[in-house]
C-alpha positions in Angstrom: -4.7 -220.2 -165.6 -1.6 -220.3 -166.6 0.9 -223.6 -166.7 3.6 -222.3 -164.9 0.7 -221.2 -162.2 -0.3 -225.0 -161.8 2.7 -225.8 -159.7 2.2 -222.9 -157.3 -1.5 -223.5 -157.0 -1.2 -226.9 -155.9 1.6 -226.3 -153.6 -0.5 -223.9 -151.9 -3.9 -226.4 -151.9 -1.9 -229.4 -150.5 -0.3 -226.6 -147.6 -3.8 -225.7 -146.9 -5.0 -228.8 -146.3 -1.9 -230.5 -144.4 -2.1 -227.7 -142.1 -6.0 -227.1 -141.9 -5.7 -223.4 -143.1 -7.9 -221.5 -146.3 -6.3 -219.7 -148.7 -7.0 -216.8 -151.0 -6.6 -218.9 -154.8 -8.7 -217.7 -157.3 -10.1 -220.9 -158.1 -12.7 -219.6 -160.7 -9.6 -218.4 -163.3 -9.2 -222.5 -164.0 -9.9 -223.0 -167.8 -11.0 -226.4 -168.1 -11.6 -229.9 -166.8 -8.0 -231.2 -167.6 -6.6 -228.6 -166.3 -8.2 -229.0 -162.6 -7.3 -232.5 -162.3 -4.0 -231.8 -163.0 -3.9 -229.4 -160.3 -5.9 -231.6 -158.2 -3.2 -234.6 -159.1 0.1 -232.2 -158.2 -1.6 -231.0 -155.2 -1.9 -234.7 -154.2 2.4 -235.5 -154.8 2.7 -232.2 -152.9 0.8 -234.0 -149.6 2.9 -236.7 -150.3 0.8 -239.8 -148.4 0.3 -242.8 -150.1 -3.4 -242.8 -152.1 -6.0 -245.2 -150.6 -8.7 -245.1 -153.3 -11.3 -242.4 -154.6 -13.6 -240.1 -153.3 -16.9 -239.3 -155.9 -18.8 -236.2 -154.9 -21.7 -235.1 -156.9 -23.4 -238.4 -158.1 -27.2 -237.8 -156.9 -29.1 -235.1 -158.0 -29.6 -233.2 -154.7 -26.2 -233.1 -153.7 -25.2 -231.7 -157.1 -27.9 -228.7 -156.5 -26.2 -228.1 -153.3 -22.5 -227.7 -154.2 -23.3 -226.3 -157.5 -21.9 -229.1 -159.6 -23.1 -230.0 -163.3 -21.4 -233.3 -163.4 -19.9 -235.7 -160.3 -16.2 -235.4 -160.0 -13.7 -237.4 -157.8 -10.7 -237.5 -156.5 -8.1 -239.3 -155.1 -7.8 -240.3 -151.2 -4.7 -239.8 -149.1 -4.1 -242.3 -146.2 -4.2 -239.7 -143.9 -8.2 -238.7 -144.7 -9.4 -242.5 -144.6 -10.1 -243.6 -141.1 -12.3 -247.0 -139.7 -14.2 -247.2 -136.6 -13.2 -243.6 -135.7 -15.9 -242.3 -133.0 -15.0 -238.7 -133.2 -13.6 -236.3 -136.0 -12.6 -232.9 -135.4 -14.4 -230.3 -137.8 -11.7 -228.3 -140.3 -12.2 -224.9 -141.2 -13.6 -224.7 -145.0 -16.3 -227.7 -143.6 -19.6 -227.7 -146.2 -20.8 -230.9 -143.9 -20.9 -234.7 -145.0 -22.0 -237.5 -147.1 -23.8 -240.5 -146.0 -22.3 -242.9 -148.4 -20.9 -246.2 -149.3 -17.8 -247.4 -149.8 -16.5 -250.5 -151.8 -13.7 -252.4 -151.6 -12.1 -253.6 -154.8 -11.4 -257.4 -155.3 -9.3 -256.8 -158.6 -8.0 -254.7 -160.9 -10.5 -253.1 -162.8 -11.1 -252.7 -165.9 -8.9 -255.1 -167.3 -8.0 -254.8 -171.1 -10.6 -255.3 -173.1 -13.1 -256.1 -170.3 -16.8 -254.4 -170.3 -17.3 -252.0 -168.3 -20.5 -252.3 -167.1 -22.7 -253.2 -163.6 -22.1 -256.9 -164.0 -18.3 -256.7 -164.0 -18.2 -254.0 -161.1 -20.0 -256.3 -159.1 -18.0 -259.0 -160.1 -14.7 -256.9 -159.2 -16.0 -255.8 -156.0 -14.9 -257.7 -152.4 -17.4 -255.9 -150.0 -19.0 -252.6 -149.2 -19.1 -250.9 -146.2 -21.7 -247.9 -145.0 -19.8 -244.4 -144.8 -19.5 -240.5 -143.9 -17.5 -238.4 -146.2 -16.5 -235.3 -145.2 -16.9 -232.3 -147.7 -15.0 -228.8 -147.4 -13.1 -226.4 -149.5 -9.7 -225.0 -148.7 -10.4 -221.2 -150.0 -11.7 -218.6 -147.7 -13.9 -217.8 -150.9 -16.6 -220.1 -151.8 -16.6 -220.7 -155.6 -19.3 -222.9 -157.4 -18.8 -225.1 -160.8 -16.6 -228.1 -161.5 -13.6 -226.8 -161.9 -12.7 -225.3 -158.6 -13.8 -228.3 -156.7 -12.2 -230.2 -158.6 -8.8 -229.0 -158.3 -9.8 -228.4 -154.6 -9.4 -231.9 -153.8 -12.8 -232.9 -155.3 -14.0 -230.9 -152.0 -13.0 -234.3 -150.0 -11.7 -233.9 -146.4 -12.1 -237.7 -145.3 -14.0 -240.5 -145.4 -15.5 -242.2 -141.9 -15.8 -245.9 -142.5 -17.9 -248.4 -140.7 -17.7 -252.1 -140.3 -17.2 -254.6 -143.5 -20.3 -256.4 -144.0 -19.5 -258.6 -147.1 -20.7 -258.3 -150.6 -24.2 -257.2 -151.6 -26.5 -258.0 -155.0 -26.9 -255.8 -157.6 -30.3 -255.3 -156.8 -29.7 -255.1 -153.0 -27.2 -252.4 -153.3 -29.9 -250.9 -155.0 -32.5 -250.6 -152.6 -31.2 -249.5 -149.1 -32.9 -247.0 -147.3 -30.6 -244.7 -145.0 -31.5 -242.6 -142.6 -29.4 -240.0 -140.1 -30.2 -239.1 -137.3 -28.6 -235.8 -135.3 -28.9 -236.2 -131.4 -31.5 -238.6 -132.2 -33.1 -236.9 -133.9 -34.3 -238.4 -137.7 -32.9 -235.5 -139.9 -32.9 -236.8 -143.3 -34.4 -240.1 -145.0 -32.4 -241.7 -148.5 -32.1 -244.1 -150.6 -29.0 -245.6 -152.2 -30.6 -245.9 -155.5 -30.1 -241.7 -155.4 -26.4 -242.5 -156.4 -26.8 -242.9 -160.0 -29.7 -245.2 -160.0 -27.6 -248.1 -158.5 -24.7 -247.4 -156.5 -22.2 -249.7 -158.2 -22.7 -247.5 -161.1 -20.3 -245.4 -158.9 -17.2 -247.6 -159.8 -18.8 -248.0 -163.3 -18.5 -244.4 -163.7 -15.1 -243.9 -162.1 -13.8 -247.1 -164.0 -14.8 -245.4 -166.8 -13.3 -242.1 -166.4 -9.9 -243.9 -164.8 -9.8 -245.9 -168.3 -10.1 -242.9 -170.5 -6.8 -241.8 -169.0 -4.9 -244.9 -168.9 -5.5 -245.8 -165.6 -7.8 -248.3 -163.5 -8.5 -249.3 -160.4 -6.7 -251.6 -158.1 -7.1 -254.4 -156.0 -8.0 -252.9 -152.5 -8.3 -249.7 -153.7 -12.1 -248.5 -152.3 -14.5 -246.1 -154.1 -16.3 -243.8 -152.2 -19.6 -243.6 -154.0 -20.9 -240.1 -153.5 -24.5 -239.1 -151.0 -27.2 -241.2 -151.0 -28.8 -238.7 -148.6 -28.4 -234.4 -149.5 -25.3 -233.1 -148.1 -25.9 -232.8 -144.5 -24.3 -229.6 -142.6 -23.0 -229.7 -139.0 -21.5 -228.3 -135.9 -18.8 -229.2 -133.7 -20.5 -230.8 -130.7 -23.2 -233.2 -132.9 -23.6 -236.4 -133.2 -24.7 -238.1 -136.1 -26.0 -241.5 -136.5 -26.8 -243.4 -140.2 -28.7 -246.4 -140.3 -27.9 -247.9 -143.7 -30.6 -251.0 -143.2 -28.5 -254.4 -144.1 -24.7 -252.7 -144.0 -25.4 -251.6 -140.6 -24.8 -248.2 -138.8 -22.1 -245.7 -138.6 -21.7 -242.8 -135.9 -19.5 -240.1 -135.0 -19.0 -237.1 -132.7 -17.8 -234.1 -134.4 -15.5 -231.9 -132.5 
């Protein structure tokens, strides 16, 4: 894709998603890596809501195999797509379905200079975790797989759901929660959060990680939305779903 095409994409993206429309960009013309994030990062100044954290999408196996991604990816959230305690959430167009998830909360900067970056200083950066529902779509009428175009496409993120704090977790706790969801009571899907790259802190590890190859880190309160630890569930307006996340508690919504 061209450079001066960058600008135009994005514009159109972040219109897309303000106003809950698709659009017809050919997403699958985007070159490289680079070059989707910084679509993905213009696209964000376009919405122009303050950022709340990051999204991850892709960081267990099985979801990968469902969106057709080689590698996770992330993205940055807006204000406006991070909601607590909300008991209903009305379905955009574009919708691939949601995440159960878990979302931390960070303590501190991190990394600092010269600091490892490693599971023992995530967890030492980290104030709390929370359980979670992240919200997956795409804004193009046309469904394109690979990195690239979900990338730029707002790392597929829509919004994330938030339940209740419940204060910090081990290393090996976080490890070994079992989740399950239930639709209209129903037990749909069984997970563990061990799916998410073996331990879900590794989540901020990763991101942390990527963040300091570009200069960047995270900040204090920023949260990290760690990616499924269950597939990628789809639904309908009109369901409810229900995720029991063991010690962190339980998070439900109504979609409309």
């Amino acid at each position: 894709m061209y450079f001066e095409l960058k600008d135009a994409t994005a514009d159109i993206l972040a219109r897309s998603r303000r106003y809950n429309e698709l659009c017809d960009l050919p997403l699958d013309l985007i070159s490289s890596e680079r070059e989707a994030y910084d679509i993905q990062a213009i696209a964000q100044d376009a919405l122009g809501f303050e950022r709340k954290g990051y999204a991850l999408v892709g960081t267990s196996e099985a979801s990968r195999r469902t969106l057709g991604l080689a590698r996770p990816i992330y993205s940055e959230i807006p204000a406006s797509a991070l909601f607590a305690g909300t008991k209903e959430f009305r379905l955009p167009p574009g919708t691939i379905g949601v995440q159960c998830e878990l979302v931390f909360t960070m303590l501190r900067s991190y990394s600092d200079i010269g600091e490892p970056i490693n599971l023992d200083s995530a967890a030492e950066a980290v104030l709390d975790c929370r359980p979670a529902v992240g919200i997956l779509g795409r804004r193009t009428r046309r469904v394109f797989t690979g990195d690239h175009a979900a990338i730029a496409d707002f790392g597929l993120h829509v919004a994330t759901l938030c339940g209740d704090h419940t204060g910090a977790l081990t290393s090996a706790d976080l490890a070994g929660i079992d989740i399950t969801t239930f639709l209209f009571k129903q037990t749909v899907f069984s997970g563990t959060s061990a799916s998410v790259m073996g331990n879900p802190l590794n989540a901020v590890v990763w991101l942390a990680g990527q963040l300091s190859a570009n200069g960047r880190q995270l900040q204090a309160d920023d949260i990290v939305a760690t990616g499924s630890c269950t597939t990628i569930l789809q639904v309908w307006p009109g369901q409810h779903l229900a995720a029991d996340f063991g010690p962190l508690g339980q998070i439900e919504c109504i979609f409309a």
